[in-house]
Backbone as a printed PyTorch tensor [residue, N CA C, xyz], in Angstrom:
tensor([[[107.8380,  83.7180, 123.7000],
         [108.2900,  85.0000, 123.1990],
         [109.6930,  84.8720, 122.6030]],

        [[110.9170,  84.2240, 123.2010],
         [111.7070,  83.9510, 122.4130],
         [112.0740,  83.0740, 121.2920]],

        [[111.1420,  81.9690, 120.9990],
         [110.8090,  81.1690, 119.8430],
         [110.4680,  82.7190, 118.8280]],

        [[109.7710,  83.5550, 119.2170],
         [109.0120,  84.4120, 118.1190],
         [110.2420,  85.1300, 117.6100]],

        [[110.5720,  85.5240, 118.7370],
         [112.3860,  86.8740, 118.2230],
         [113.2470,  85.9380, 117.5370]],

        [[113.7300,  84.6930, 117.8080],
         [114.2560,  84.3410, 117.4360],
         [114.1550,  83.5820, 115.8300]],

        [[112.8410,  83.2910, 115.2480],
         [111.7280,  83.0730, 114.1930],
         [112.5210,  84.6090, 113.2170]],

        [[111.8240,  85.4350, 114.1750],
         [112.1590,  87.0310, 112.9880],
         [113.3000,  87.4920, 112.8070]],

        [[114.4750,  87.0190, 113.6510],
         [115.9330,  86.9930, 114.0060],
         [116.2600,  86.6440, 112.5970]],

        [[116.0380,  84.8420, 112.2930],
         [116.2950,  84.2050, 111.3330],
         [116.0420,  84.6120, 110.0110]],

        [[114.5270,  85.2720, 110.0870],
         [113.8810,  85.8010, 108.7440],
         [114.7560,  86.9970, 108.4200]],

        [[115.2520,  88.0430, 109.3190],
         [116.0330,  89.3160, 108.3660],
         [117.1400,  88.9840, 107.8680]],

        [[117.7130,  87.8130, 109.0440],
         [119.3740,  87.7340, 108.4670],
         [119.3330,  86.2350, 107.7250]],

        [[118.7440,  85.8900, 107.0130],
         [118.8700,  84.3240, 106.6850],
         [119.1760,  84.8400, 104.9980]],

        [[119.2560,  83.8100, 103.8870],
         [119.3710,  84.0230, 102.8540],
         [118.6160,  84.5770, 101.8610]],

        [[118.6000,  84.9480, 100.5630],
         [117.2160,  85.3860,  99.7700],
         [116.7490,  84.2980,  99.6700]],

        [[115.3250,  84.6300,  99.1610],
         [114.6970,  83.6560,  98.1710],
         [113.6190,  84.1160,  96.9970]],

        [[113.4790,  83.2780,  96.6870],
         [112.7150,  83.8910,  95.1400],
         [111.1030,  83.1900,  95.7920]],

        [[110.6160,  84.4730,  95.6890],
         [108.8790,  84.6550,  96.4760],
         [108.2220,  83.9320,  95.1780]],

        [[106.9680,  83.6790,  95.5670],
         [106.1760,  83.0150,  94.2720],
         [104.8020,  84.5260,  94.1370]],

        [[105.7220,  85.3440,  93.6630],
         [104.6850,  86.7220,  93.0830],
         [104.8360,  87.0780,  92.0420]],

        [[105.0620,  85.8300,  90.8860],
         [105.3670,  86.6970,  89.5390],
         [103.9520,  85.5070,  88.7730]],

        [[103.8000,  86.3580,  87.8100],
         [102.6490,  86.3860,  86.7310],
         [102.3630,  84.6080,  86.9670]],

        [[100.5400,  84.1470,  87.1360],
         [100.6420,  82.9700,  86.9940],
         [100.5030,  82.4670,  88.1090]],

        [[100.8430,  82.3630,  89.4350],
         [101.0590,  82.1320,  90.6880],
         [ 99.8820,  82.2600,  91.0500]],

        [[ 99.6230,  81.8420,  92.1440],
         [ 98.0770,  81.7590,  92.7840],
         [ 99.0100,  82.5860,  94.3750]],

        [[ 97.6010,  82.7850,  95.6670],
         [ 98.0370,  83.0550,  96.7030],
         [ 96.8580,  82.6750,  97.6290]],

        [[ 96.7930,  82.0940,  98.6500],
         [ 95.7260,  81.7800,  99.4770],
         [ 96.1160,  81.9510, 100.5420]],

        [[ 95.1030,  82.2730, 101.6190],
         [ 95.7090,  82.6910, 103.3720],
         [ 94.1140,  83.4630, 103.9420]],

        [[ 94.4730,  84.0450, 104.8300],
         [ 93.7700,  85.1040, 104.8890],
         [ 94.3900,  86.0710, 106.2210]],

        [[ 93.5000,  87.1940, 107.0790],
         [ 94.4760,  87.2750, 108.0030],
         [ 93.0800,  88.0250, 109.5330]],

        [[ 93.5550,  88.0620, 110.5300],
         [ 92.9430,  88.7870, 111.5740],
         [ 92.6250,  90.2490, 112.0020]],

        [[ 92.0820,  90.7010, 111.9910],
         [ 91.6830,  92.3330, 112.2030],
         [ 91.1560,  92.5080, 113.1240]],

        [[ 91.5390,  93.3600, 114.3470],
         [ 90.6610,  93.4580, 115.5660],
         [ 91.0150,  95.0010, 115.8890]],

        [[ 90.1040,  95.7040, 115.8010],
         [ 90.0700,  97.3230, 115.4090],
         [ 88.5700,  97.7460, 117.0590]],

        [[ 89.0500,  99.0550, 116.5720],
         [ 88.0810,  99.8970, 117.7760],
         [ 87.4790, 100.7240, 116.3520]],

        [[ 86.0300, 100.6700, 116.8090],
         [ 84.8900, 101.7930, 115.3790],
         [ 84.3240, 102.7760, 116.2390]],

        [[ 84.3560, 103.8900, 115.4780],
         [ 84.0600, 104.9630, 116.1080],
         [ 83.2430, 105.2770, 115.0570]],

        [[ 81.6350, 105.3440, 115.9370],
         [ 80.2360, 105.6530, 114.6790],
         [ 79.4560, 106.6150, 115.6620]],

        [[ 78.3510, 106.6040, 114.8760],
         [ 77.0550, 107.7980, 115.3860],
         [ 76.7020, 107.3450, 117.2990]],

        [[ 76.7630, 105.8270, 117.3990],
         [ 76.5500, 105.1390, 118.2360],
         [ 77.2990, 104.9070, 119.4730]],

        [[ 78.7620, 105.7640, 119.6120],
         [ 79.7280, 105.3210, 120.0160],
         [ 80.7750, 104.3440, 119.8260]],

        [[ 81.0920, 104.1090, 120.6070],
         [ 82.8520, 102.8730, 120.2870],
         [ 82.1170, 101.4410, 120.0590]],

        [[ 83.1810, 100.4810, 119.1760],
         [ 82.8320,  99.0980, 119.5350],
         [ 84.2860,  98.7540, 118.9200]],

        [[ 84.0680,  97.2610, 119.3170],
         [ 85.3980,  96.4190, 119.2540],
         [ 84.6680,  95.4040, 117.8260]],

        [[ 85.3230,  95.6430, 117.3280],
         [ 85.3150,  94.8740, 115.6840],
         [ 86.1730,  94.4120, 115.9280]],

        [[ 85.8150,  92.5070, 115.2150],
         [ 86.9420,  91.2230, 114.9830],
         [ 86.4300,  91.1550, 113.7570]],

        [[ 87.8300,  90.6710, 112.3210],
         [ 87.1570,  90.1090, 111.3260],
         [ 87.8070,  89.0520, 110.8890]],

        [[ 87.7560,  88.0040, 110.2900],
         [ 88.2230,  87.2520, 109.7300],
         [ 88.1050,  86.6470, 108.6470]],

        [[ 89.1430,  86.8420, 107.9790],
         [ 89.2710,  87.4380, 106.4840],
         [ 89.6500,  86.3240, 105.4310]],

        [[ 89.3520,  85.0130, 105.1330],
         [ 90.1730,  84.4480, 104.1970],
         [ 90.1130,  84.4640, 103.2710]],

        [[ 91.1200,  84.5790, 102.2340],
         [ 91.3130,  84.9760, 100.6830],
         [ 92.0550,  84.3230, 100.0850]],

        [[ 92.0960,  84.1610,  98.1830],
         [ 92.5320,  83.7300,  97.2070],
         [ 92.2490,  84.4230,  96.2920]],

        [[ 93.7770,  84.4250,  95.9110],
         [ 93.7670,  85.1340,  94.6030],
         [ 94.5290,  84.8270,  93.4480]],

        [[ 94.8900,  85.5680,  92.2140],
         [ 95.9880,  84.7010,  91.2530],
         [ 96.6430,  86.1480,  91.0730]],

        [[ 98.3070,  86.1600,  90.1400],
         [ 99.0410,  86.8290,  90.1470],
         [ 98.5630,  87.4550,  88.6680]],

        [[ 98.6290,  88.2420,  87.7860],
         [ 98.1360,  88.3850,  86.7580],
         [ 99.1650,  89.2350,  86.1650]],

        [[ 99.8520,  89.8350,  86.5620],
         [101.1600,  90.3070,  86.6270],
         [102.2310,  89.7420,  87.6360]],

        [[103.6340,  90.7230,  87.4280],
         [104.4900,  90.0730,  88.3290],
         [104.1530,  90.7730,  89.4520]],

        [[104.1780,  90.6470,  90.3540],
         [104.0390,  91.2830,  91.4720],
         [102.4740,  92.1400,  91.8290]],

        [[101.1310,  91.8650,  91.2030],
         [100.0240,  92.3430,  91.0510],
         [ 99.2930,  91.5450,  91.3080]],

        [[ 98.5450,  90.5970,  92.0830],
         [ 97.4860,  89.5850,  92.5090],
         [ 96.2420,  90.4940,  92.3670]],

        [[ 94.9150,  90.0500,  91.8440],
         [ 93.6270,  90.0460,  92.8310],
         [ 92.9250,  88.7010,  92.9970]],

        [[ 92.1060,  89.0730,  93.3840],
         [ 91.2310,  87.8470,  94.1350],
         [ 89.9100,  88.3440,  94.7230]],

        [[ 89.7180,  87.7640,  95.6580],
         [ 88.2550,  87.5870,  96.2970],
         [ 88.5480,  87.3610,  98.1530]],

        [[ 88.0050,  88.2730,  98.9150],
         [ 88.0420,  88.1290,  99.8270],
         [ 86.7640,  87.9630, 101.0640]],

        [[ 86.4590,  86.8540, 102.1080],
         [ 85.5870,  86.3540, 102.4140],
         [ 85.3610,  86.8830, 104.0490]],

        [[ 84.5850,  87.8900, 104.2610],
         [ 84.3650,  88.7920, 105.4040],
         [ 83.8890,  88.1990, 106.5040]],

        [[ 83.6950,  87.6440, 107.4570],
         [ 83.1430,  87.5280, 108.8770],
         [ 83.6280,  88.4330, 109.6070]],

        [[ 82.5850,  89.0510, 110.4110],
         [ 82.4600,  90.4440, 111.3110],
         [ 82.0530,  89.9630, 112.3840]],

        [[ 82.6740,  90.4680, 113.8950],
         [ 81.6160,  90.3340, 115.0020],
         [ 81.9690,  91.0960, 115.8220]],

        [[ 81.1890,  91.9470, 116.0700],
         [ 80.6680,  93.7620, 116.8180],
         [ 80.3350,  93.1770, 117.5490]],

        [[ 81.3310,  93.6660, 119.0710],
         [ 80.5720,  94.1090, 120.3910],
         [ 80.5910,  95.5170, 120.8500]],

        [[ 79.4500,  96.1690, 120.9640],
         [ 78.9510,  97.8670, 121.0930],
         [ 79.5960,  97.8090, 122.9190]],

        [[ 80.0540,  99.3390, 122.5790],
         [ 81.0550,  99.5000, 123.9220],
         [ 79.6320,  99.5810, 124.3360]],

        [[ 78.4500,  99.9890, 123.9130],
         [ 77.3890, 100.3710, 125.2020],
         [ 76.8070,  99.1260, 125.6530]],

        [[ 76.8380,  97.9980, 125.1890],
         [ 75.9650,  96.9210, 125.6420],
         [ 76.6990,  95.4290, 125.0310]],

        [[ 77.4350,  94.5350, 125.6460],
         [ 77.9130,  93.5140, 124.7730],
         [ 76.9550,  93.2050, 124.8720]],

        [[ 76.2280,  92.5570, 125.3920],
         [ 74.5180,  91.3390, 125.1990],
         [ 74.2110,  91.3940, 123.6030]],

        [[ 74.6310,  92.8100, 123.4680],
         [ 73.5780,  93.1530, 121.7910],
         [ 74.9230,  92.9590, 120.9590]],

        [[ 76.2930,  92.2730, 120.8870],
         [ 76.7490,  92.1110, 120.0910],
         [ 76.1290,  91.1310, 118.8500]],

        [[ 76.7940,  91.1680, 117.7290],
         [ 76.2790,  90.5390, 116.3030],
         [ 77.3820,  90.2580, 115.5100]],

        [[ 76.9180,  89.2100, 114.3750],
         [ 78.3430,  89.6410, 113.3320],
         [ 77.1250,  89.3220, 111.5330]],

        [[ 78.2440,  89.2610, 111.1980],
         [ 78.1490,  89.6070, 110.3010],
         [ 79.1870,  88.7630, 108.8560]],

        [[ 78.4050,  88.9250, 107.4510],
         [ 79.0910,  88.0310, 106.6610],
         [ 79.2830,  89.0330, 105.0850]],

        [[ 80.2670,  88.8550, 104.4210],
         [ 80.0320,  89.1670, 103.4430],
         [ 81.5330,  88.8620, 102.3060]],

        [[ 81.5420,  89.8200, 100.9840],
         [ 83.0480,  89.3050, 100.1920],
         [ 83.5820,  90.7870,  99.7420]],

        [[ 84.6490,  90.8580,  99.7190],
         [ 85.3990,  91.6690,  98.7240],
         [ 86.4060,  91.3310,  97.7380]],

        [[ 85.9530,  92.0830,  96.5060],
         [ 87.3540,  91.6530,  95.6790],
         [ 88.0010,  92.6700,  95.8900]],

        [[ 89.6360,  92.1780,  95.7210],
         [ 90.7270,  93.2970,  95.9180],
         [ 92.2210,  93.0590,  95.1460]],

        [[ 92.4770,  94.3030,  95.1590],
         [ 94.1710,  93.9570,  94.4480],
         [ 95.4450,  94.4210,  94.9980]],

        [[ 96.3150,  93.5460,  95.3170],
         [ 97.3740,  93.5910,  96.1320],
         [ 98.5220,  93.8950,  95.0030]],

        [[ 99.4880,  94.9070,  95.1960],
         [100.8670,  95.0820,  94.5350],
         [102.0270,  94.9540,  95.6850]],

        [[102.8110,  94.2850,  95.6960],
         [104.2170,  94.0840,  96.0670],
         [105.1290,  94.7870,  95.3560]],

        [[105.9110,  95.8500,  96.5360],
         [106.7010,  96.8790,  95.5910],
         [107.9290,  96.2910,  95.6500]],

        [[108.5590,  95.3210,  96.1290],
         [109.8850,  95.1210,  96.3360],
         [110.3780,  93.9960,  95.4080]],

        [[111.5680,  93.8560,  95.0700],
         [111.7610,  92.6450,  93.9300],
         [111.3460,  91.2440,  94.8890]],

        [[111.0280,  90.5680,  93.7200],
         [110.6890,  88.9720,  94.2890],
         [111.6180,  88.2050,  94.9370]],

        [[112.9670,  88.4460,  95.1370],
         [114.2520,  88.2530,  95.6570],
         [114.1180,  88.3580,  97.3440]],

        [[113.7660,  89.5650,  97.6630],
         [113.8940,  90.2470,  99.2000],
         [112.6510,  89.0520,  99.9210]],

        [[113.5680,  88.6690, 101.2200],
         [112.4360,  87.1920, 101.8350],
         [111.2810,  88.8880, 102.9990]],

        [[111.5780,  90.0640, 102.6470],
         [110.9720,  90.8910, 103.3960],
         [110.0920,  91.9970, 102.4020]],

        [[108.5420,  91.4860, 102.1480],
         [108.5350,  92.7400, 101.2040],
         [107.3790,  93.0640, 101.4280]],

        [[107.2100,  94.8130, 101.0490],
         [106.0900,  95.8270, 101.2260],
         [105.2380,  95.6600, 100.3500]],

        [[103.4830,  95.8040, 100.3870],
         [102.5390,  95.4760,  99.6220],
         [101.4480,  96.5820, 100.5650]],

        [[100.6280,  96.7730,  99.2010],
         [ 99.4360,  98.0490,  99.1820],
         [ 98.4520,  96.7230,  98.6310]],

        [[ 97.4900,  96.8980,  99.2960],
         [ 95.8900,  96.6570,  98.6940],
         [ 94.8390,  97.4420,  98.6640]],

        [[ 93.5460,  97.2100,  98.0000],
         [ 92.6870,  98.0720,  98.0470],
         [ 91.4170,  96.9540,  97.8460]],

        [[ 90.4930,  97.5090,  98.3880],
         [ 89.1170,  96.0780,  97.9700],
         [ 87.7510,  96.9080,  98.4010]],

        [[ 86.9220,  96.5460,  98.0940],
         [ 85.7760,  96.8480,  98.0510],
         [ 84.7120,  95.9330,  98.0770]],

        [[ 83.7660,  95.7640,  98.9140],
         [ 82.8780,  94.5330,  98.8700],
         [ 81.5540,  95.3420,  99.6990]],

        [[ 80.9600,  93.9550,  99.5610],
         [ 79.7350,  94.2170, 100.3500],
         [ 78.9400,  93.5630, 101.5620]],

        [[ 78.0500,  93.1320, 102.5310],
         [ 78.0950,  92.1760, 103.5660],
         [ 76.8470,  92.6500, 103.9180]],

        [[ 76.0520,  91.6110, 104.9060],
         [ 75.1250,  92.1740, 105.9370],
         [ 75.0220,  90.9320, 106.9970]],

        [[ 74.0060,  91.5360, 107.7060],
         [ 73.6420,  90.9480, 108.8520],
         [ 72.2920,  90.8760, 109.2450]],

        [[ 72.0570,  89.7400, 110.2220],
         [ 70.5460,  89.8110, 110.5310],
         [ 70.3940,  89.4810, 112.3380]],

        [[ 69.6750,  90.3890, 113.2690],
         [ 70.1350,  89.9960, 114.3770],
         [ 68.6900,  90.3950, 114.6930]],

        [[ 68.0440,  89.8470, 115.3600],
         [ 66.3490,  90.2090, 116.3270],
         [ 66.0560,  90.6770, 115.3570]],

        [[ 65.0470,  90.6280, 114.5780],
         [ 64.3720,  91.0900, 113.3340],
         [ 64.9120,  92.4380, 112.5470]],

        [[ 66.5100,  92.4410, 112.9210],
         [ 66.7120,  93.8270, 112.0970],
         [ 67.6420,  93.3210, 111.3340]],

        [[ 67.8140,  93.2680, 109.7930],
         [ 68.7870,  93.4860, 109.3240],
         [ 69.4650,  94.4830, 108.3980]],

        [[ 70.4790,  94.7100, 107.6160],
         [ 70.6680,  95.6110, 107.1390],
         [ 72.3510,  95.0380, 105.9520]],

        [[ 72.2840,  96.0450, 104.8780],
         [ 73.5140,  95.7730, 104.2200],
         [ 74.0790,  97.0440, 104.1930]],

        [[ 75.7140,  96.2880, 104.0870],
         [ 76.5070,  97.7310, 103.6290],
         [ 77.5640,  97.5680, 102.8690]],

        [[ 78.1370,  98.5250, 102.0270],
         [ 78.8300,  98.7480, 101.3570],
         [ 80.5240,  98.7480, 101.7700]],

        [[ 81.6280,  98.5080, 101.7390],
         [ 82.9170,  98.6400, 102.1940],
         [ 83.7540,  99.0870, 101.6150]],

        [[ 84.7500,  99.5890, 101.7940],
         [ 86.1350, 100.1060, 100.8860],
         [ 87.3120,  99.9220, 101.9120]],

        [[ 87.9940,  99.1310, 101.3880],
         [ 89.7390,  99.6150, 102.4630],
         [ 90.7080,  99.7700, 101.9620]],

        [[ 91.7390,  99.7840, 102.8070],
         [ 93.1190, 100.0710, 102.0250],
         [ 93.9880, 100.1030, 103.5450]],

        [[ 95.5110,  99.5170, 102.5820],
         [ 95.9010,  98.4990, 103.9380],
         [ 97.3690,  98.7260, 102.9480]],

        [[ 98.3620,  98.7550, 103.9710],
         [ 99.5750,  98.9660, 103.7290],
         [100.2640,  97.7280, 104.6960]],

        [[101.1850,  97.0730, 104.0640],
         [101.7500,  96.2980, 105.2590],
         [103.4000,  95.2680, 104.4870]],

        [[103.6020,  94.0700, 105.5910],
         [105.2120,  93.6630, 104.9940],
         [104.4620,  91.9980, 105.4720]],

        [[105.5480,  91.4470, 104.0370],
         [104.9820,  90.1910, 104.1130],
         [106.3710,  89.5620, 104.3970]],

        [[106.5120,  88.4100, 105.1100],
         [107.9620,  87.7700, 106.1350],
         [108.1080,  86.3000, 105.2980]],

        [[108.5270,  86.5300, 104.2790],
         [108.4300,  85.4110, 103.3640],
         [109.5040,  84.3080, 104.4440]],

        [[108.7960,  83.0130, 105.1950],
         [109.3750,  82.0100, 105.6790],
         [109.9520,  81.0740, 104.8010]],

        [[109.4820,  81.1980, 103.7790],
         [110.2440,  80.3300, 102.4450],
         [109.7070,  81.1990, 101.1770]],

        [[110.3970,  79.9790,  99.9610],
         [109.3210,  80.7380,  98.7470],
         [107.9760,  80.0930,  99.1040]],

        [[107.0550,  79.6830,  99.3820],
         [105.6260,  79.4450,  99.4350],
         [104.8650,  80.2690, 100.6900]],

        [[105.6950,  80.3370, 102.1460],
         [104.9260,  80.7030, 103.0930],
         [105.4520,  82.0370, 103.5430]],

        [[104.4260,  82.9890, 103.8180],
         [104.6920,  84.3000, 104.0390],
         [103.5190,  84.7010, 105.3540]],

        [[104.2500,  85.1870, 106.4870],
         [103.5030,  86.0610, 107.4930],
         [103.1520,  87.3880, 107.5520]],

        [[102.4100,  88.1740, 107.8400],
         [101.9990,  89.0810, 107.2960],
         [101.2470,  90.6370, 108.1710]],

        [[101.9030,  91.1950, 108.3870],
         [101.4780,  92.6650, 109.2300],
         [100.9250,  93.4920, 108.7040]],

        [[100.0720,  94.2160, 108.4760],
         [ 99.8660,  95.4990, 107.5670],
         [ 98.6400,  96.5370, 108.7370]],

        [[ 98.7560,  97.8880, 108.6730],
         [ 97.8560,  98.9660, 109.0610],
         [ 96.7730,  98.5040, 108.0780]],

        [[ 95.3430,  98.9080, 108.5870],
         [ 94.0430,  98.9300, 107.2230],
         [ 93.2240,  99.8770, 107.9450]],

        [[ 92.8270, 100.8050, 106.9030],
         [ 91.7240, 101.8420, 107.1980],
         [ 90.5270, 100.6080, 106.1780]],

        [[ 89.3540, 100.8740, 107.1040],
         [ 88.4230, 100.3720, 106.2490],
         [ 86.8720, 101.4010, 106.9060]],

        [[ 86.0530, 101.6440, 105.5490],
         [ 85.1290, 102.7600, 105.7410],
         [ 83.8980, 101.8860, 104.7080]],

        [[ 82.8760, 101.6820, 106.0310],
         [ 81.6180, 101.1250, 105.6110],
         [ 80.3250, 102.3780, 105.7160]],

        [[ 79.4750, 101.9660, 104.8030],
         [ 78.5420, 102.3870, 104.8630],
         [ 77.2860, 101.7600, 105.0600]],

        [[ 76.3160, 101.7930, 105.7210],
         [ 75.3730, 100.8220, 106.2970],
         [ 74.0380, 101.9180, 105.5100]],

        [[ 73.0180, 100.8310, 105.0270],
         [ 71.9960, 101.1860, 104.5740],
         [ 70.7750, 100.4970, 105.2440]],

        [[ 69.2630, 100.8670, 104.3200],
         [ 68.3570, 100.3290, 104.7450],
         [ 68.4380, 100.8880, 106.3650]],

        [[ 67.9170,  99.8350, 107.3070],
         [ 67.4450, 100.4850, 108.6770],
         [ 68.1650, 101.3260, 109.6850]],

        [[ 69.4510, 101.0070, 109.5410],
         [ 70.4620, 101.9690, 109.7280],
         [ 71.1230, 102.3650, 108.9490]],

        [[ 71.7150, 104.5300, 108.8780],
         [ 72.2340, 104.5770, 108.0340],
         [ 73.3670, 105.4860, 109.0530]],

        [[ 74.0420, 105.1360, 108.1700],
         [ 75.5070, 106.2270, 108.5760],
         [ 76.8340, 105.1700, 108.1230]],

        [[ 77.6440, 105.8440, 109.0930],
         [ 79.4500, 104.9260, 108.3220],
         [ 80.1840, 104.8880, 109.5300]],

        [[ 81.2270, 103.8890, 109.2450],
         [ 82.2110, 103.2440, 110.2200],
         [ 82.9380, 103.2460, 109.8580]],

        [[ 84.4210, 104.3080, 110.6820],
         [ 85.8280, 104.0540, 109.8470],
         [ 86.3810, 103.6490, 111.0270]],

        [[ 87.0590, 102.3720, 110.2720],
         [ 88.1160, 101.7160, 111.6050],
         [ 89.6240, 101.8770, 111.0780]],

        [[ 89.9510, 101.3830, 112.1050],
         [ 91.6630, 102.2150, 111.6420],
         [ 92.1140, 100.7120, 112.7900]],

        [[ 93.0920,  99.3660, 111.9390],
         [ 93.5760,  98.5200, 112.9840],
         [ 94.6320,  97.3260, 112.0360]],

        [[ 95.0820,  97.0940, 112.9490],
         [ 96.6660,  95.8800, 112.1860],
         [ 95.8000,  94.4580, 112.1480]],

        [[ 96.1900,  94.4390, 110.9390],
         [ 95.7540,  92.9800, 109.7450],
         [ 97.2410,  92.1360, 110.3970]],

        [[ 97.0460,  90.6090, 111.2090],
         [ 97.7970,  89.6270, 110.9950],
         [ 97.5840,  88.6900, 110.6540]],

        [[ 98.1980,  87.8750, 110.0850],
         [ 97.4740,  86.9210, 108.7140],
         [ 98.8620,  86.1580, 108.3230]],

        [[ 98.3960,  85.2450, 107.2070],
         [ 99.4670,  84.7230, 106.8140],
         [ 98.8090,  84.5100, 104.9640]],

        [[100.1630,  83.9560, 104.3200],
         [ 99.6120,  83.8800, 102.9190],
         [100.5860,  81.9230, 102.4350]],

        [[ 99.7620,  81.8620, 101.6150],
         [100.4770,  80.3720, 100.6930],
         [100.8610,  80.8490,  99.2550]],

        [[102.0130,  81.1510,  98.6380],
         [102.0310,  81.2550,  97.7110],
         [102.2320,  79.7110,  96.7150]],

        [[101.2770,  79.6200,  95.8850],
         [101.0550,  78.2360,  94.8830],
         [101.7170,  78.5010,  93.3970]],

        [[101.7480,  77.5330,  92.8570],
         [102.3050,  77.6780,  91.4500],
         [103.2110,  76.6980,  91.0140]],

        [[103.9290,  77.2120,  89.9170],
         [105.0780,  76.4970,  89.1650],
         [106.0410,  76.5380,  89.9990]]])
C-alpha cells in the first residue's frame, strides 16, 4: 500500500511530459470492470475484460476496437454462472492538453457479443460510456480509472436489458513517433 501512495505521490508532483495523444499515434492496453447488474432476474456480479487498440486520428481523439470477455455469476445461483465474448468499436477524447502527466477522457462504444451455455444461447447488443483520468507514468505508459455505465440488450431466447454502473481499471501503451 505504500509503494502505491507513494507511485501516485510521484505522478502529481513529478514533472510534465508530452503524452503520445496527438494525430498519428497508436494506443494499446485494455482495462478491468467488475460491476453489480441489476435485470428482470435479479443481481449478479459481472467481470469483464477488455483489451483494446486504437489509433489517434486527431490530436487528442483515438478510436479503435475493443475485445469483450464477460463472466456472470447470478446472485441466485453461482453453479449457473457463464461468460461470454464479443467487440466494440469506440472513441475516446482527452480533454486536457498533451502536456498535463494527469488527464481526463470521455469514451463511448458500442458493440455486440454472445454466449452459449447448456443449449441456450443468445446475442446482444451494447452501448457505454465511461468518464475517467489517465496517470500518464511516462510519455508511453498511462494507468487508468474511469466510472462506465454500460446498457445491454439481450435478444433471441432471452429478452430484456442490463444496466451496470462500475470503475474501469486498466492501463494504456501509447506507440508512435
Amino acid at each position: 500500500m505504500r509503494k502505491m501512495i507513494f507511485l501516485l505521490l510521484v505522478i502529481v508532483v513529478s514533472n510534465q511530459v508530452t503524452a503520445q495523444i496527438k494525430k498519428g499515434q497508436w494506443l494499446a492496453g485494455g482495462n478491468v470492470n467488475w460491476t453489480t447488474s441489476f435485470n428482470s432476474y435479479g443481481t449478479s456480479t459481472v467481470i469483464k475484460i477488455m483489451p483494446d487498440v486504437g489509433y489517434f486520428f486527431l490530436d487528442k481523439l483515438a478510436g479503435g476496437l475493443k475485445i469483450n470477455h464477460t463472466i456472470v455469476i447470478p446472485g441466485y445461483d453461482s453453479s449457473q454462472a457463464y461468460s461470454s465474448f464479443g467487440f466494440s468499436p469506440f472513441l475516446r477524447y482527452y480533454f486536457l492538453p498533451a502536456t498535463n502527466t494527469i488527464n481526463v477522457f470521455g469514451e463511448a462504444s458500442y458493440g455486440w457479443g454472445g454466449f452459449y451455455y447448456n443449449d441456450y444461447d443468445d446475442i446482444n447488443h451494447q452501448w457505454s460510456v465511461s468518464v475517467g483520468a489517465a496517470f500518464f507514468l511516462n510519455r508511453y505508459v498511462a494507468l487508468e480509472a474511469a466510472l462506465n455505465y454500460i446498457n445491454i440488450t439481450e435478444q433471441h431466447v432471452v429478452s430484456g436489458r442490463q444496466k451496470t454502473l462500475g470503475i474501469n481499471i486498466g492501463f494504456q501503451v501509447y506507440l508512435g513517433k
